[in-house]
C-alpha positions in Angstrom: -46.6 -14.6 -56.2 -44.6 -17.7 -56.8 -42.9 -19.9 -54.6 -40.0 -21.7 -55.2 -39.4 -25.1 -54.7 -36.0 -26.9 -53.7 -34.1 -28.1 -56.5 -33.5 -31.9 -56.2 -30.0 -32.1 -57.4 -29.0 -29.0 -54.8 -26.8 -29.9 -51.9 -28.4 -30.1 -48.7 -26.6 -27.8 -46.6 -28.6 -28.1 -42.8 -26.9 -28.6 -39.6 -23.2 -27.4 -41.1 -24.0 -24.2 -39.2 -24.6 -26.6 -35.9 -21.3 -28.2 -36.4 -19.2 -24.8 -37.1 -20.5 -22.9 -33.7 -19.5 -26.5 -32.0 -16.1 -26.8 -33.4 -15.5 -22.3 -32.1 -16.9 -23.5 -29.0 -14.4 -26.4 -28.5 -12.1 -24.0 -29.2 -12.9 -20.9 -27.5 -12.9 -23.5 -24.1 -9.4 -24.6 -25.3 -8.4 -21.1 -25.3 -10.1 -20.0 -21.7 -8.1 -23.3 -20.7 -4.5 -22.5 -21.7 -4.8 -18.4 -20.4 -5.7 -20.0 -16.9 -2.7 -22.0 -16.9 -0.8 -19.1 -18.0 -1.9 -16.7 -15.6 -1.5 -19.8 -12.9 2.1 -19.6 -14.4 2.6 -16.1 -14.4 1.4 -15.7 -10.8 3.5 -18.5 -9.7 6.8 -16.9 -11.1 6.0 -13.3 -9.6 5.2 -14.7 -5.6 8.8 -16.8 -6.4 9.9 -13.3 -7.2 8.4 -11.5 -4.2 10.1 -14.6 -1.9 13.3 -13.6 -3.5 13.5 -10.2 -3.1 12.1 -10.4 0.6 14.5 -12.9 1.6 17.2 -10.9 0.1 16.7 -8.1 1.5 16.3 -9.8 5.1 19.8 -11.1 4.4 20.8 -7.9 3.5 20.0 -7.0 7.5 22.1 -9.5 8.3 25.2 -7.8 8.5 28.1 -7.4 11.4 29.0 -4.1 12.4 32.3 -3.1 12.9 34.2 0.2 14.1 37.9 0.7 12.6 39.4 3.6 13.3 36.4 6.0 13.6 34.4 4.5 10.9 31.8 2.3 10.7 31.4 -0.8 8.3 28.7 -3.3 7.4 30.2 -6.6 6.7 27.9 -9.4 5.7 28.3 -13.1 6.5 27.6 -16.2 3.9 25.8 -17.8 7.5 24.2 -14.0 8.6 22.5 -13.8 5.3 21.6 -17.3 5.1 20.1 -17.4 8.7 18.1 -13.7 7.6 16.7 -15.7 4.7 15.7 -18.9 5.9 13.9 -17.1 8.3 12.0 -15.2 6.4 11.4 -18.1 3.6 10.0 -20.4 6.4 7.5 -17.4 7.4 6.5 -16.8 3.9 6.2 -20.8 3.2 5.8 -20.3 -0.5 9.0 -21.1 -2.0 12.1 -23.0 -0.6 15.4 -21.7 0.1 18.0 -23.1 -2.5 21.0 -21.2 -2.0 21.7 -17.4 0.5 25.2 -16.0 0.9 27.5 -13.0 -0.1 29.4 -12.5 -2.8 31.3 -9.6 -2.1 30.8 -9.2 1.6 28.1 -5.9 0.9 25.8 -7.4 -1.2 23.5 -10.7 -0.1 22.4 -12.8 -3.1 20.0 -15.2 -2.9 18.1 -18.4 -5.2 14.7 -19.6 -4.1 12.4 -22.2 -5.9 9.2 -23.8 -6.3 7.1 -26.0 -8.1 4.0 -24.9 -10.1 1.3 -27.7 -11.2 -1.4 -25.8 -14.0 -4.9 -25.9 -12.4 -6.8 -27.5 -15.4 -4.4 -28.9 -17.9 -2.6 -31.7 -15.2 -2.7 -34.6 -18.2 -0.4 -32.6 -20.2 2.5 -31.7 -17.2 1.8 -33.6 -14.4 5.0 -33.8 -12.3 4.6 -29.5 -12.6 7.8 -27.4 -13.3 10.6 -26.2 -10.9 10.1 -22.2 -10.4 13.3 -20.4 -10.3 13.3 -17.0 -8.7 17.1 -14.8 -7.5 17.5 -11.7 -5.8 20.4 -9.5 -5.1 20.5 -7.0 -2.0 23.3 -4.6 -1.0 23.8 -3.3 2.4 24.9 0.5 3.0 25.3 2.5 6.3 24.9 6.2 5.7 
């Protein structure tokens, strides 16, 4: 049995596996960072969505009825369907009512926003971004 000894001109190759599993660490944590800013993001955008379509449909509700003739018409109000929404926006308390009205006198359209600031990555944007969320609603009597 013979045993070999190290070569003297051989490179010395210790601790490079210490420094490779510490450079995928650093990055793995990099990587868990950004995906809970993203999801932070992503819920953000969706309960700016939910306001939306709440508030829209609450405007959508506020229509005037009137009776011509017989027949029976829902006419909404630029005011009606602000009133519905700011109502409802003020309840919910997670967005803020930019713009509510009608454009067509049946339908009730409105733009909320609000601001998302990441959880974990602040340094990189710390004044947060404006959240942008509009809904459309149309009112029908059957």
């Amino acid at each position: 049995m013979t045993t070999r000894t190290p070569d003297a001109d051989a490179p010395d190759d210790e601790g490079s596996v210490l420094l490779l599993t510490l450079g995928y660490a650093l990055l793995a944590i990099a990587l868990v960072l950004v995906c809970v800013d993203a999801t932070s993001l992503y819920l953000t955008q969706k309960r700016a969505d939910a306001a939306a379509d709440a508030a829209a449909l609450a405007g959508a509700d506020g229509f005037t009825l009137t009776v011509d003739g017989g027949s029976a018409s829902a006419q909404l109000t630029d005011e009606g369907v602000y009133d519905q929404a700011s109502d409802i926006i003020d309840a919910l308390g997670t967005a803020t009512l930019v713009e509510a009205g009608t454009p067509d006198g049946v339908s009730a359209r409105v733009r909320v926003e609000t601001v998302w600031h990441p959880p974990v990555l602040t340094v990189f944007v710390p004044d947060g971004w404006t959240i942008e969320a509009t809904a459309t609603s149309r009112t029908a009597l059957r």
